[in-house]
C-alpha positions, 0 to 999 in steps of 0.5 A: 102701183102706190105713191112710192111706185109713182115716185120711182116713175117720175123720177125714172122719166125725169132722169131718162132712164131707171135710177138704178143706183138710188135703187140699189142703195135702198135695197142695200140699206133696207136688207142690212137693216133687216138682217141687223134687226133679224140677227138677234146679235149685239151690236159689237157681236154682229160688227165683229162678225161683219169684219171676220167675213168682209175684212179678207175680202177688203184686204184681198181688193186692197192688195190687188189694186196695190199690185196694179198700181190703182191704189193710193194706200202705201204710195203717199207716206206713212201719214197717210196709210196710218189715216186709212187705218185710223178712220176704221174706228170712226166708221165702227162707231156709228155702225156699232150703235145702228147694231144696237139700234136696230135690235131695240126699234121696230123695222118702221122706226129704223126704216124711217130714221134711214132717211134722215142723211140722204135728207140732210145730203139734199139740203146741202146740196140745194140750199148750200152749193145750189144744186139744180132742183128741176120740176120732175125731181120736186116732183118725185121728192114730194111723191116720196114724203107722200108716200113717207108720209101714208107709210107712218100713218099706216104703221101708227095706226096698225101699232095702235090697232094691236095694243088695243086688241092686246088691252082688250084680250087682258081685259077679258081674261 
C-alpha cells in the first residue's frame, strides 16, 4: 500500500469517511501539471488556449446564474463588476508563470513545489486561527512528509543514477 496509501487511510478513518475532495484536488493538480509539462507549449500559448476552450463555458455559467438570480455579478454596481473582470489579470499571472515553469522543470520538481500553498493553508490555519489538530490528522500529516520525504529521496537518487550511466557511456565512447 506504501506511506502515501497509509496517509489516505489514516485520514479516511479519521475523518469517517473518504476525503474525497483533497482526493480530487490532487488529482485535478496533478493532471494539469502533466498536461502543462506534456503540452510542449509557451506559458502564454497554452493560457491563451485554456481561456479559448474554457472562457465560453465560464461565460455561459455566469449568464445562467444571472438569469436565475444566484449571481452577484452585475447586481451590486459597476465597482463591483469591474472587480470581477479586473481580478482575471491577477489569476493569469501566477498561471502564466506555472505555464513557464512547468516546461523547464522536471515533473519531480513541479509536483513537489505544488505543495508549497496547501503548507502555507496549514500553517495559517493551525498556528494563526487555531485550527483543530486531533491525533489522526498529525498522523496523516507526517505519513505525507514520510512518504514526501521516500519520494524525493527515490527521485534524487534515480536522477543521479542516470547521470552517472550517462557520464559513464561518454566516457567509453
Amino acid at each position: 500500500m506504501g506511506v502515501a496509501g497509509a496517509a489516505v487511510g489514516v485520514l479516511t478513518w479519521d475523518y469517517g469517511r473518504l476525503p474525497w475532495v483533497a482526493l480530487v484536488l490532487a488529482l485535478s493538480f496533478g493532471t494539469y501539471g502533466l498536461l502543462k509539462k506534456t503540452a510542449n507549449a509557451g506559458a502564454i500559448e497554452s493560457l491563451a488556449l485554456e481561456t479559448a476552450v474554457l472562457g465560453p463555458v465560464a461565460a455561459a455559467y455566469v449568464g445562467w446564474l444571472m438569469l436565475t438570480g444566484g449571481s452577484s455579478f452585475g447586481t451590486e454596481g459597476i465597482g463591483h463588476s469591474l472587480l470581477f473582470l479586473t481580478l482575471g489579470v491577477v489569476t493569469a499571472a501566477p498561471l502564466i508563470c506555472f505555464g513557464a515553469a512547468a516546461t523547464r522543470v522536471t515533473m519531480v520538481s513541479l509536483g513537489l513545489l505544488q505543495y508549497i500553498t496547501p503548507v502555507l493553508q496549514f500553517a495559517v490555519g493551525v498556528f494563526l486561527l487555531g485550527e483543530d489538530m486531533p491525533p489522526g490528522r498529525w498522523a496523516g500529516f507526517a505519513l505525507v512528509w514520510i512518504a514526501l520525504m521516500v519520494f524525493t529521496v527515490e527521485a534524487l537518487s534515480h536522477h543521479r543514477r542516470q547521470l552517472r550511466l550517462i557520464a559513464q557511456a561518454s566516457t567509453a565512447a
